[in-house]
Phi, psi and omega in degrees: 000146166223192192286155187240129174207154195230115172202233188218148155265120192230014186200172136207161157235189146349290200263318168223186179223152163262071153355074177241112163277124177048031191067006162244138188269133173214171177255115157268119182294168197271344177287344163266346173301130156265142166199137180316178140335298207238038187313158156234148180246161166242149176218154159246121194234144184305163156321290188309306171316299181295334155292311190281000169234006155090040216254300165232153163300179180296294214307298179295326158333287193288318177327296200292335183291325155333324209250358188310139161321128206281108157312157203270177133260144188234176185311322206297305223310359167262359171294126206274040182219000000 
């Protein structure tokens, strides 16, 4: 058994993860983690990602993209990169 704790993931590698628990940020190794077998997490992924990885359809893609905020156009908006 170990301590049950709560925090934001805020980096990994390979080997650990990065961690801030209670505002202070640390690395855990992933060999010291306990987590259940079949666990589920939530995440949030772009629109563009969950189509295109088959999450949602195009039809719901372009719907939610419709609704997206109008960018502004600025000075920048000719830069070829």
């Amino acid at each position: 058994m170990g301590e049950k704790v709560r925090g934001k993931i805020k980096a990994g590698s390979e080997k650990a993860v990065f961690l801030e628990i209670d505002g202070k940020e640390i690395w855990i190794p992933k060999s010291q983690i306990e987590y259940p077998k079949n666990y589920t997490i939530e995440i949030v992924i772009s629109d563009w990602i969950a189509m295109n990885k088959g999450v949602i359809s195009e039809e719901e893609y372009e719907e939610r993209k419709a609704s997206y905020p109008k960018k502004s156009a600025t000075k920048d908006d000719n830069v070829p990169f």
